[in-house]
N, C-alpha and C positions, 0 to 999 in steps of 0.2 A: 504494500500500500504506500502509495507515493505521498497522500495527502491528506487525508482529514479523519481517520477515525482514532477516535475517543480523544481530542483533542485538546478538550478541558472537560473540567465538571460541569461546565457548560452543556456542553454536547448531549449530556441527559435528554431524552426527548422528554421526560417530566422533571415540573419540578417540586412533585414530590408526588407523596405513595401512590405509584401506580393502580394499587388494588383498590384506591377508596376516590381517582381522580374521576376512570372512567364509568357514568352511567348510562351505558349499552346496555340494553334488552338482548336476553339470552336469544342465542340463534335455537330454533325450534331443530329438534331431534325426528329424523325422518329412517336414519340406518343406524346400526351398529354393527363395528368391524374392530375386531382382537389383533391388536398388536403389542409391538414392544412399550410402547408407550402406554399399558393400560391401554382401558377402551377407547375406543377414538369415536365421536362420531361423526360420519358422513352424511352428506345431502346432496340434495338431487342442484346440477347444476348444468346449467345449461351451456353449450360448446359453441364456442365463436370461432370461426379462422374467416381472416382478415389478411390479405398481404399487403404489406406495411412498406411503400414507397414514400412518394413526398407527403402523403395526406398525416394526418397527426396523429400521434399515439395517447390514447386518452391512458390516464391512472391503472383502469380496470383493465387493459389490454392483456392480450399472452401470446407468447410469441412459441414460434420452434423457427432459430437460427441456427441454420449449417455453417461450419466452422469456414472462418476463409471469408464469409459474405461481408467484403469489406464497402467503401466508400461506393454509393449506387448500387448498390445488392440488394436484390426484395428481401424483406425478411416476411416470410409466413407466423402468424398470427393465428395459436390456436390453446387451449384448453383440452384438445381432443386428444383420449387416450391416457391421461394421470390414473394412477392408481388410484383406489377410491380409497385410503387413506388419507389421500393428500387433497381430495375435494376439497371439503371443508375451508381451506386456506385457499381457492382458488376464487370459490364462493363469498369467502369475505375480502380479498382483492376486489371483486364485482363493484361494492359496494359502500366500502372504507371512503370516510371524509379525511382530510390534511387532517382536521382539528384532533380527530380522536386517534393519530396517531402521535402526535406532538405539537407543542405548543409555539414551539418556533418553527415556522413558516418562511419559505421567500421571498424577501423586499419586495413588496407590488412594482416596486421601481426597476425592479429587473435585474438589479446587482447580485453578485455574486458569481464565482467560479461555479461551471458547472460540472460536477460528477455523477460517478455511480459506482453503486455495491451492488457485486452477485450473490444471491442470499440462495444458496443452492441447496436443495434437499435430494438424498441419497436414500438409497435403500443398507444396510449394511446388516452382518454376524445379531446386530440385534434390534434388529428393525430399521425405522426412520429416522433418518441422521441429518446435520446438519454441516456445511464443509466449512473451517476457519481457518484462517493462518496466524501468527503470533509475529509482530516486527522484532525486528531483529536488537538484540540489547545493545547494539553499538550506536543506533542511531541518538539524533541530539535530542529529541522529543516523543516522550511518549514510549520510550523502548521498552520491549518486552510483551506489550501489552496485545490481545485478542482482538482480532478487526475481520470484517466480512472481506474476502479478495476485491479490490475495486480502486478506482483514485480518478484523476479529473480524465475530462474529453480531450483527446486529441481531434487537430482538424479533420485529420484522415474517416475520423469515427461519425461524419457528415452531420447532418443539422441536429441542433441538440434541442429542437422543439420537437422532434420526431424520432428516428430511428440511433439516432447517435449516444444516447445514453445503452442502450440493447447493445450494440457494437462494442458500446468503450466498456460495460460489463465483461464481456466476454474477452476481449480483448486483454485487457487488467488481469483478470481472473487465469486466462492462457500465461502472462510473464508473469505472474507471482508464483504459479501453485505447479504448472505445467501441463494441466487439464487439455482434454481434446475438446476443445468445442462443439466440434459434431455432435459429442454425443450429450449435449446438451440441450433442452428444449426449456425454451424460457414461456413460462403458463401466464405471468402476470407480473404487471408496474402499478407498483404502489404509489402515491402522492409523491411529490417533491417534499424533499426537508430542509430543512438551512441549520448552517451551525454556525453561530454568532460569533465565535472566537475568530474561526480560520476562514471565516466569510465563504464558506462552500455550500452550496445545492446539490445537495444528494439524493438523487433517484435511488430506492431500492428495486429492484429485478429479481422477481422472482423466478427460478428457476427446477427443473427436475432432471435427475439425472440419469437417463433413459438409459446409455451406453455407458458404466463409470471407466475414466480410466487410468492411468499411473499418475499420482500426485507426490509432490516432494517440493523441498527448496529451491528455486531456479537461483535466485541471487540473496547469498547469506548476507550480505549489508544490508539488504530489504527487509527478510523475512528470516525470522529462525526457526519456526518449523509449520510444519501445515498439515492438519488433524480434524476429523471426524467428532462431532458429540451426537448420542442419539437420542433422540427426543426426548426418550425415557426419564436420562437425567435431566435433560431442561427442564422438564413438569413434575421432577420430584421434587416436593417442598424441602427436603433436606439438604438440596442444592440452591436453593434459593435466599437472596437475601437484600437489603437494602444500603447502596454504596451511602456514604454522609462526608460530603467535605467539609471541611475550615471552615468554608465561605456558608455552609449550612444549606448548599444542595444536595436535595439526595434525588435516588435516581435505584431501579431495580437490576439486578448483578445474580448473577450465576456463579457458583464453584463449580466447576467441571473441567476433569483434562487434568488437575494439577494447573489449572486456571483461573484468574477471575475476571469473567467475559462484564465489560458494565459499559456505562456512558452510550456513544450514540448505537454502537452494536448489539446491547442489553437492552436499549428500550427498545429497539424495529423484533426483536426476539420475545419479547416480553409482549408488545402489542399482536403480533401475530399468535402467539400460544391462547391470547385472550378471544380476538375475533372469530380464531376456529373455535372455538369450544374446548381448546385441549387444557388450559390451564387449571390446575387444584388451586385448593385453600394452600396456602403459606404464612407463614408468619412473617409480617412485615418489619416486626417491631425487632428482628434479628438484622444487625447492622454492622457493615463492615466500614471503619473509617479509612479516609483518604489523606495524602499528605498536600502540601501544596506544591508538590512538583507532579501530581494528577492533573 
């Protein structure tokens, strides 16, 4: 990651307890499906394909981009085909407003760098995973820490009102981790986010990982290592917890991996486990403090 995750205690997408911020009405239960994650429930969700030239990519879109499809490349737009595990989450990309993911939003004025994160879901040994990398400890800011693979557009990555956040996910995501693209199919874009410190616009891109394929470090000054968490643990309350800086924002954080996932990476993780339905009860009032070099 070249550029903006977890930035400051800023970058929190809340600023404070996520469990008591959002009041969203439960998504109504139409399946149940046993996985690693405990029960998950699925809904019935309806399948777009779209192919995705100059016309604009709304929030709820979803893509399946073949690797390689760079500057002028259609990118095919679809939902079709997810495991019905992963409905659930494709169905609340559908429908998700900016606000109920985060509270910091986009300058109306336009400012800001624009990026993107690939927020990629796997299948793995114990179910539904999710793919991260860890920056590298040498770096001057922010080292060591959990971030989704992603960083700002390049020109090449073409209009970033359109198909160039999709690109520059993939893209990011191919030099950090060394994933095939191909075998990536991108289901859904979430809202835009801003993060106030590093002045960045972060599209999250949701993604599945139809084909998985060898992942590792490509550049140790970037990234120190690049690891799987399965759902499982994301949604066990015993991994759960609430970051609290100095400055007295807090913000929801994961223990996983021999990690703690928090800031703008922890809330897009945090808001998605909620919108699907996948999130337990946690104890909020269990807190991990920050220093002021967070």
């Amino acid at each position: 990651m070249k550029t903006h995750e977890q930035s400051t205690h800023q970058e929190n997408t809340h600023g404070q307890n996520t469990n008591e911020q959002v009041a969203a009405e439960p998504i109504v239960d139409e399946q149940i499906v046993e996985t690693a994650a405990a029960t998950v429930v699925v809904h019935s969700v309806p399948v777009h394909r779209t192919t995705v030239g100059p016309a604009s990519v709304s929030p709820a879109a979803a893509a399946t981009a073949p690797a390689g499809s760079g500057h002028g490349g259609a990118i095919t737009v679809t939902a079709e085909g997810l495991p019905d595990w992963l409905m659930p989450v494709a169905r609340a990309a559908q429908t998700i407003e900016p606000d109920q993911l985060s509270r910091f939003l986009p300058p109306e004025s336009g400012a800001g760098r624009q990026s993107a994160v690939l927020v990629l879901f796997g299948e793995g040994e114990r179910g539904p995973e999710l793919l991260l990398m860890e920056r590298s400890g040498s770096l001057r800011s922010h080292a060591g820490q959990p971030s989704f693979p992603g960083g700002a557009l390049d020109p090449e990555d073409g209009d970033q009102a359109t198909t160039g956040p999709l690109r520059a996910a993939l893209r990011e995501a191919q030099e950090e981790t060394g994933l095939d693209p191909r075998g990536v199919q991108l289901f859904a874009v979430l809202p835009r986010l801003y993060i106030p410190v590093s002045g960045f616009v972060v599209t999250p891109v949701l993604g599945w990982w139809r084909s998985p394929s060898p992942v590792g470090v490509v550049d140790p000054g970037e990234t120190a290592r690049v690891f799987t968490v399965p759902v499982a643990d994301l949604t066990d309350p015993a991994n759960r917890a609430t970051t609290v800086h100095p400055s007295g924002h807090r913000g929801p954080a994961f223990l996983v991996e021999s990690a703690l996932v928090w800031g703008f990476t922890a809330g897009v993780i945090d808001r998605i486990l909620h919108f699907a339905g996948w999130e337990r009860p946690w104890d909020t009032a269990k807190q991990v403090p920050l220093d002021w070099r967070a």
